[in-house]
C-alpha positions as CSV (number, residue, x, y, z in Angstrom):
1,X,93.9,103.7,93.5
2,X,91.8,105.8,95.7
3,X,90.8,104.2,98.9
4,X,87.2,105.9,100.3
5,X,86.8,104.1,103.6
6,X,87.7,100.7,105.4
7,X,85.4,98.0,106.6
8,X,86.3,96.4,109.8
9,X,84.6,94.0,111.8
10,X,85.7,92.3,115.3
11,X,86.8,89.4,112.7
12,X,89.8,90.9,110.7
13,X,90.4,93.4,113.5
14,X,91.3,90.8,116.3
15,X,92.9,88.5,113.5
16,X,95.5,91.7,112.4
17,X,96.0,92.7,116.0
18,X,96.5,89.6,117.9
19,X,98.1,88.0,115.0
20,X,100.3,90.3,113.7
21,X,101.0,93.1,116.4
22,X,99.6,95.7,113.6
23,X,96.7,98.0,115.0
24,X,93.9,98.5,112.8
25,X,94.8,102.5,113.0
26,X,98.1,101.4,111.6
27,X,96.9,99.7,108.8
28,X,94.8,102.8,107.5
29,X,97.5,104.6,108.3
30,X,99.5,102.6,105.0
31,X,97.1,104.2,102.7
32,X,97.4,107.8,103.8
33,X,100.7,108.5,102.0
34,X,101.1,107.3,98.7
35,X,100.8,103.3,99.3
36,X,102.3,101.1,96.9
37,X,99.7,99.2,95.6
38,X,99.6,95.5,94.2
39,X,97.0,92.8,92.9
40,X,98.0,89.2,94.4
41,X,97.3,86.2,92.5
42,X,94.1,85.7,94.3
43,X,92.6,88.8,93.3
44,X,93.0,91.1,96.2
45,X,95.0,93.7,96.7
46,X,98.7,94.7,98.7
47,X,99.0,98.0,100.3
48,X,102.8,98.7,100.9
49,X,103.9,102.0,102.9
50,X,105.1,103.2,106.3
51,X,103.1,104.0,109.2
52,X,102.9,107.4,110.9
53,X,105.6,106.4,113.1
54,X,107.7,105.3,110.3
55,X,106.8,101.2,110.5
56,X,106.9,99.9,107.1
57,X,103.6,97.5,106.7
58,X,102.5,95.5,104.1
59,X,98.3,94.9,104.2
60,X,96.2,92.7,102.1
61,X,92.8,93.8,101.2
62,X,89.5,93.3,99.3
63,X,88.3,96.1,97.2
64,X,84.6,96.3,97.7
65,X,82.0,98.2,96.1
66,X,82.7,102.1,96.8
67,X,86.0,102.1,97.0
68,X,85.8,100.7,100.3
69,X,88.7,98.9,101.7
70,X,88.2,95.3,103.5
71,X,91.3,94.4,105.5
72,X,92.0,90.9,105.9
73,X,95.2,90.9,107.3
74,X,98.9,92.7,107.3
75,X,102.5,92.6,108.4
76,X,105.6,94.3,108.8
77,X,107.6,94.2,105.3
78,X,110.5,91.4,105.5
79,X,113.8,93.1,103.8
80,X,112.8,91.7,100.4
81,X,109.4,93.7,100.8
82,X,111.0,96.4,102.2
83,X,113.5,96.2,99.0
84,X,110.7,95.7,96.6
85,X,108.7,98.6,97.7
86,X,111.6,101.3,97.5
87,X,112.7,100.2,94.2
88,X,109.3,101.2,93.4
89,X,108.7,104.7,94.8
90,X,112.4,105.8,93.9
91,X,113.7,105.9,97.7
């Protein structure tokens, strides 16, 4: 999946950073390197990959029209995440 640009607003930007500790930079970041992506149930989207500083963040998103990434919220991966994702990308 090819991400073209993100959509922030003061909305999800306050809601990632106050309630998660995860910088808005930081979630972009996630979709730099080789993210692994998922669909959820309710039809948005998982980004799972590490920061530049090597913190390992899992962000939901909405896909909308242009490629364009809507954030809506993210977290650091638990250890079953963290599991999950390098079974995946062969780490």
């Amino acid at each position: 999946m090819k991400i073209t640009g993100f959509e922030w607003d003061e909305g999800n930007a306050l809601h990632i950073e106050l309630g998660h500790g995860v910088d808005p930079g930081e979630a972009e970041e996630v979709f730099a390197v080789r993210p692994l992506f998922r669909k959820t149930k309710k039809g948005h989207y998982l980004a799972m990959g590490p920061t530049g500083d090597g913190r390992f963040l899992t962000v939901v998103f909405e896909l909308k029209k242009g490629k364009i990434a809507r954030v809506i919220t993210g977290w650091d991966m638990n250890d079953a995440e963290r599991k999950y994702y390098r079974k995946r990308k062969g780490r």
